[in-house]
C-alpha positions as CSV (number, residue, x, y, z in Angstrom):
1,X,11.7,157.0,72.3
2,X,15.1,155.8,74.5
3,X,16.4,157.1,76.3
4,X,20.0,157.6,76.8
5,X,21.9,157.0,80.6
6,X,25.1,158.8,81.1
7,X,27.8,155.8,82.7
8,X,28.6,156.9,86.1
9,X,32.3,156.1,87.2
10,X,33.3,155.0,90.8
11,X,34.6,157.9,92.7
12,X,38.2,157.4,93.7
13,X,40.0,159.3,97.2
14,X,42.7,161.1,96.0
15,X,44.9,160.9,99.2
16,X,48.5,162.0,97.1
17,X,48.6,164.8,99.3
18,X,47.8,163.5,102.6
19,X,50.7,161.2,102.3
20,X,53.0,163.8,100.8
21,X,52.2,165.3,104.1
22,X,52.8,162.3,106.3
23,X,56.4,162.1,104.8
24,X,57.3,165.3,105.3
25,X,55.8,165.0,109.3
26,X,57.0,161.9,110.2
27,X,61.2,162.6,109.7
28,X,60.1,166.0,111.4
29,X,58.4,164.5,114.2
30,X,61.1,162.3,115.1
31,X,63.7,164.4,115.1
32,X,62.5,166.5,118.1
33,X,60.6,164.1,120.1
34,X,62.5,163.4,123.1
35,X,62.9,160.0,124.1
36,X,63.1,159.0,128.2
37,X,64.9,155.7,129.2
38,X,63.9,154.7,132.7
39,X,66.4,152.4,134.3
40,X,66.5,151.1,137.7
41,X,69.9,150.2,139.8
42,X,70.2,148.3,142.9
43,X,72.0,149.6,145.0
44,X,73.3,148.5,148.5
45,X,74.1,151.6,150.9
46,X,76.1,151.2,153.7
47,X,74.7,151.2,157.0
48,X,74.7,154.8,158.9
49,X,77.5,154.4,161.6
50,X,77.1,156.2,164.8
51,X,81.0,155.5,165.8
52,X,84.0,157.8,166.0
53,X,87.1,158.4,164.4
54,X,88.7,155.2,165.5
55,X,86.1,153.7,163.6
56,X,87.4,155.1,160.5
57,X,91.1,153.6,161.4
58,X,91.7,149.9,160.3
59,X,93.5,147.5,162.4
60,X,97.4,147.5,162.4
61,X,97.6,151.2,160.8
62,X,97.1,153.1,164.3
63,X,99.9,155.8,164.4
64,X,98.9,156.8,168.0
65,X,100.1,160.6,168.9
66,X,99.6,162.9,172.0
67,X,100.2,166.3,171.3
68,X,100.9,168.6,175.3
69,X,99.5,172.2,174.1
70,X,99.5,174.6,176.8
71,X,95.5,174.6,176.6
72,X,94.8,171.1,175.9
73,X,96.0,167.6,174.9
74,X,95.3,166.6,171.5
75,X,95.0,162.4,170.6
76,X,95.5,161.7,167.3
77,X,96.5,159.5,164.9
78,X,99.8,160.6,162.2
79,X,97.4,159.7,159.1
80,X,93.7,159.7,160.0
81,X,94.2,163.0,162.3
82,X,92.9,164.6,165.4
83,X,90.6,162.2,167.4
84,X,90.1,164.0,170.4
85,X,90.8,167.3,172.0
86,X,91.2,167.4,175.6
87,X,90.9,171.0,176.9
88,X,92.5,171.4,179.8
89,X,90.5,173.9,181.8
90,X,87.3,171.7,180.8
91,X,88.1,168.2,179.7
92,X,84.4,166.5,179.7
93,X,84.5,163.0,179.0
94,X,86.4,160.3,176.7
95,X,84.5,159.5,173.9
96,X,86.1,159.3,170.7
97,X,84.9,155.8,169.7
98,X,81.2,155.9,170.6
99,X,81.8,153.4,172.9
100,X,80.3,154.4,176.9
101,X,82.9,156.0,178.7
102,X,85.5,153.7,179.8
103,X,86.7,153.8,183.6
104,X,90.0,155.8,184.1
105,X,90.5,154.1,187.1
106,X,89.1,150.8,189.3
107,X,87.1,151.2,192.2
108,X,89.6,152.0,195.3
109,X,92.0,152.1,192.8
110,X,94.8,155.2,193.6
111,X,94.9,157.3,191.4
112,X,97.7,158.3,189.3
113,X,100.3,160.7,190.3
114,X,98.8,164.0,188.3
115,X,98.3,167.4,188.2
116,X,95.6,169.1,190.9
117,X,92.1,170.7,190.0
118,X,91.7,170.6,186.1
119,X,95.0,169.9,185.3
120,X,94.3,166.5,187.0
121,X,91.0,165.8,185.3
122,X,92.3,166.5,181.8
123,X,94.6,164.0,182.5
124,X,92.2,161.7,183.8
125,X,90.3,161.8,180.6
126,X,93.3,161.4,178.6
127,X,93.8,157.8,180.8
128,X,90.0,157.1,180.2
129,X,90.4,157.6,176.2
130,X,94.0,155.7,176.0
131,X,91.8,153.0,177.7
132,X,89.1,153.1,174.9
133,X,92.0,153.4,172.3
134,X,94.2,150.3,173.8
135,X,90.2,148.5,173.6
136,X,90.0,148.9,169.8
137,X,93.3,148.4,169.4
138,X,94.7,145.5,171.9
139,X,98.2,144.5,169.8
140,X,98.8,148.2,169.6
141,X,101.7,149.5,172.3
142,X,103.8,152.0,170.3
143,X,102.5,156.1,171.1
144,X,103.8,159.1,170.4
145,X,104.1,161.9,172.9
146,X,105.2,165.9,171.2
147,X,105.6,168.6,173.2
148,X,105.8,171.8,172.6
149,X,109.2,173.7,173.1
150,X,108.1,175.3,176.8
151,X,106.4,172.5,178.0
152,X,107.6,171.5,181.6
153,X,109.8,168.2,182.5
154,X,107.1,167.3,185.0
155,X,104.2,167.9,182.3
156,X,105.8,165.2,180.4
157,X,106.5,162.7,182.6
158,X,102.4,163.1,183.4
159,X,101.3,162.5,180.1
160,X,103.9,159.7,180.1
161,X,102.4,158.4,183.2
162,X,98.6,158.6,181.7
163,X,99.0,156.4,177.9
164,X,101.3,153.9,179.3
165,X,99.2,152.0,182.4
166,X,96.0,152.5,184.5
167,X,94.7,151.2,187.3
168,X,92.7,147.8,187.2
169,X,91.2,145.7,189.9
170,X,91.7,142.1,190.2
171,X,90.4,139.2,192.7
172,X,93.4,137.3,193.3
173,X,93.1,134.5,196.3
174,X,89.3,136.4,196.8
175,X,90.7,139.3,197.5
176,X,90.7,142.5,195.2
177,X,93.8,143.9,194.0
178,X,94.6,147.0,192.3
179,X,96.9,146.0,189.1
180,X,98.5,148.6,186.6
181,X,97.4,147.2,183.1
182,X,99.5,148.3,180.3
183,X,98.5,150.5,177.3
184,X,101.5,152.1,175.4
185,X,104.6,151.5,177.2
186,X,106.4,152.1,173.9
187,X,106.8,155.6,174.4
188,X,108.3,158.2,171.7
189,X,109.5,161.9,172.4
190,X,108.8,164.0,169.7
191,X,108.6,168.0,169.1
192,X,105.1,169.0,168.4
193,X,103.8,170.4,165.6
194,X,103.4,174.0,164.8
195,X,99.9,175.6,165.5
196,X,98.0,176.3,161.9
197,X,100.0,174.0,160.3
198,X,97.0,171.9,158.5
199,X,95.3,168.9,159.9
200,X,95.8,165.0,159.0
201,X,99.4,163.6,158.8
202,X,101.8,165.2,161.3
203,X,105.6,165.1,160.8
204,X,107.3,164.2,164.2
205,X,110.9,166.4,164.1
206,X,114.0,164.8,166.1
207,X,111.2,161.8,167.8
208,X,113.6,159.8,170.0
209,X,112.7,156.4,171.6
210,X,112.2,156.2,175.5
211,X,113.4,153.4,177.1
212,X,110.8,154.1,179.6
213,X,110.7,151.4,182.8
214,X,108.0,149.0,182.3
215,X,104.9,149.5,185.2
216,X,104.7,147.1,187.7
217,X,102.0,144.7,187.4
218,X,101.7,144.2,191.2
219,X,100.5,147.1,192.0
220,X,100.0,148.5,195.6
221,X,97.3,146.7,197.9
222,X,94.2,149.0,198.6
């Protein structure tokens, strides 16, 4: 007797759904994946400067300016603004370019004609820093000085006396001298600027020119 064998077919993977699946997920996916784009810059950063406000100033734009409060004398520049304050019942030192503090006057040298006790050392300092300033800025000779409306002849004429020379020593024939070397003999008077009103440029009112003697450059023997 035969027998009769059923014909097996191959079984196919019916994968019409997975991939249905696979379109729908893939648009999906992509739209909220969040993509990160790493990018590197070089950069060259200035080196960290340890100077003062001078330092900020470029060369030929110094608008030098010495303000005579009744409390203090305030060096500044017209643009750039305050550099130092110099109170005058404790002046401390000259400093304003982070240079070491520069000698107001030269070993034996007299000393300028200047107000007593802290009056005097005020002024000192102010020398000391006109020295620093004049150092930094050597072609520089033009300075402002503004007063306020009560501030004494006398007071003027010190202040006047302090940006415009100091004493220096100098061997001549092997002996030491004492010298006045210049700073800011161009000398303007100016009004000085109201108390509050804002920092930076200052706006000198009636500034007249002082045709100020030059200082000798002989100097006195010690």
């Amino acid at each position: 007797m035969r027998k009769r064998r059923l014909k097996r077919e191959a079984v196919h993977l019916e994968v019409t759904a997975f991939i249905n699946l696979i379109v729908v997920l893939v648009p999906f996916l992509l739209s909220t994946a969040v993509f990160t784009r790493l990018s590197v810059m070089d950069l060259a950063l200035p080196a960290p400067s340890s100077g003062g406000p001078l330092d900020r100033i470029k060369a030929g734009e110094l608008q030098l300016e010495v303000v005579i409060r009744k409390d203090a004398y305030e060096v500044g520049d017209r643009v750039g603004g305050l550099i130092q304050r110099i109170d005058k019942a404790h002046p401390g030192a000259a400093n304003a370019t982070g240079a070491p503090l520069a000698a107001a006057s030269a070993p034996g040298a007299p000393a300028p004609a200047m107000a007593n006790g802290n009056g005097r050392a005020a002024l000192k300092t102010l020398n000391a820093l006109m020295v620093q300033i004049k150092q930094k800025f050597p072609d520089k000779t033009e300075v402002s000085v503004l007063a306020e409306p009560d501030t004494s002849y006398d007071s003027i004429v010190q202040v006047m006396d302090a940006v415009r020379a100091t004493p220096s020593s100098r061997i001549d024939n092997g002996q030491a001298r004492v010298v006045m070397a210049e700073l800011f003999p161009d000398i303007a008077i100016g009004d000085a600027p109201v108390r509050g009103a804002g920092s930076g440029a200052v706006k000198v009112a009636g500034a007249a020119a002082v045709a100020a003697p030059a200082p000798s450059l002989t100097g006195a023997r010690p």
